[in-house]
N, C-alpha and C positions, 0 to 999 in steps of 0.2 A: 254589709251594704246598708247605707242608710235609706231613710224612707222620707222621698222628697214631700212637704208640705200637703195635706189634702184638699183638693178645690173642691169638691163635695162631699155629699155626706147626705146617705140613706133616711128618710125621714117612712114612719109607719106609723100607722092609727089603726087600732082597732076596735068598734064597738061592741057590746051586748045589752040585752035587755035583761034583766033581773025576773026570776021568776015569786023572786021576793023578797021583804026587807032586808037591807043588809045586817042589820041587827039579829035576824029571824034564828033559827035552830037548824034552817033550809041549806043557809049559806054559812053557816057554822065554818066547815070545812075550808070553803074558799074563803074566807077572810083572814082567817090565819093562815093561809099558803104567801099573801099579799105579801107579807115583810120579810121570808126567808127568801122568795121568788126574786123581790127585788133588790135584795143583798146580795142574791148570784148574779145578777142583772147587773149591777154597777159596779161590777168587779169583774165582768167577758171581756172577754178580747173582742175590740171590734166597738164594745161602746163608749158609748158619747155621751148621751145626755137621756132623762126622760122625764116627762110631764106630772109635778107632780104638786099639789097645797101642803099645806102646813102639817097635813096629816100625817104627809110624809110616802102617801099615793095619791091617786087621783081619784079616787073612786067618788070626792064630793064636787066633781067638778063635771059643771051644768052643758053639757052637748045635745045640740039639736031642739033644745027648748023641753024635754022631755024626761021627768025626775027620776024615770026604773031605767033608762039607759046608763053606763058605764063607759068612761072613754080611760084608753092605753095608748099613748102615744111616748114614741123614744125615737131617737138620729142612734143612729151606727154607722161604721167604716165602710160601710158596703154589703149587700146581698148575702155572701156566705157568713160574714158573721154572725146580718140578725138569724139565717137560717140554723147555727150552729147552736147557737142559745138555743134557736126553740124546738131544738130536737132533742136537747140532752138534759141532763139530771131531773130537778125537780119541774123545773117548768114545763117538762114533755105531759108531767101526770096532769096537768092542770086543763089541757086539751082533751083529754079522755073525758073527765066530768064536767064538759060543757053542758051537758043538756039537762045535766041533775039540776043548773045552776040558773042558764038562760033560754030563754025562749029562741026557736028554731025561726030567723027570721030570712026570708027569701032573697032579701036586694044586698046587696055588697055590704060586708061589715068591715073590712080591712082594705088599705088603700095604702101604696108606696110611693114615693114619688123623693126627684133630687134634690138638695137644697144647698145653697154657698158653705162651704165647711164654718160652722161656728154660727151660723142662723139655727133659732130655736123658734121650730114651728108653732102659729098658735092653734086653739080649737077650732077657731071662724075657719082659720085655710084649710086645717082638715075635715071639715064638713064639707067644703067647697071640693077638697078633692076625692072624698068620697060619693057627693053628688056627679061630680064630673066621670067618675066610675061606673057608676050607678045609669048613667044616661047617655056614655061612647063605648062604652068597654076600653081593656087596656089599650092605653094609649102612651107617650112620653110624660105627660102632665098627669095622670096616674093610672099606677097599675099595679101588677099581684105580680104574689113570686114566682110561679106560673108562666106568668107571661110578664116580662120584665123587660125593661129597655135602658141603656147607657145614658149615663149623664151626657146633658146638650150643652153643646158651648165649651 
């Protein structure tokens, strides 16, 4: 069976706040998970595309105005994808040591929302859809995997 063209395509943002340099001895750990994580990343079933500078991540790229935030943003094929990435191999460990890494912060740090297949979201619309998050709860225009809604249109 083939698989007729995709008219969207799952876009996700995630942020954190750093509990310390990234150069520190703190975040040791998590900075060398960054390039194997994103090697299994760009090789899932399911993805697309992900956000990232010259560094080859994104960890230097400026979200929300605010230099100890971190922005992860990638498009996938859909919900179970990004879901399946982020339960299995090495990137499940990297959610266990959140809290060694980032600060525990109250208001929405992740946000999903649809996008035209082959649109590469930028940081602006993902603040905007995080704010938008942050101030309706899940909604069409964004929301969690949780509580998730169907591409419109």
């Amino acid at each position: 069976m083939t698989r007729s063209p995709a008219v969207h395509e799952l876009a996700q943002v995630n942020i954190a706040r750093l509990k310390a340099p990234l150069d520190s001895a703190e975040l040791k750990d998590f900075v060398e998970a960054l390039d194997p994580v994103n090697a299994v990343a760009d090789t899932a079933d399911g993805f697309v595309w992900r956000l990232q500078s010259e560094s080859g991540n994104a960890t230097d790229v400026p979200v929300f105005g605010d230099d100890w935030l971190i922005v992860n943003m990638s498009t996938w094929r859909d919900p179970n994808a990004l879901t399946a990435f982020m339960y299995q191999g090495q990137h499940r460990e990297l959610p266990a040591r959140r809290r060694e890494w980032f600060e525990r912060l109250d208001e929405a740090v992740t946000a999903l929302w649809w996008v035209p297949a082959g649109h590469r979201p930028t940081v602006r619309e993902a603040e905007a859809r995080l704010l938008h998050l942050r101030e309706h709860g899940p909604t069409a225009h964004a929301f969690t995997l949780r509580t998730s809604f169907p591409p419109q249109g």
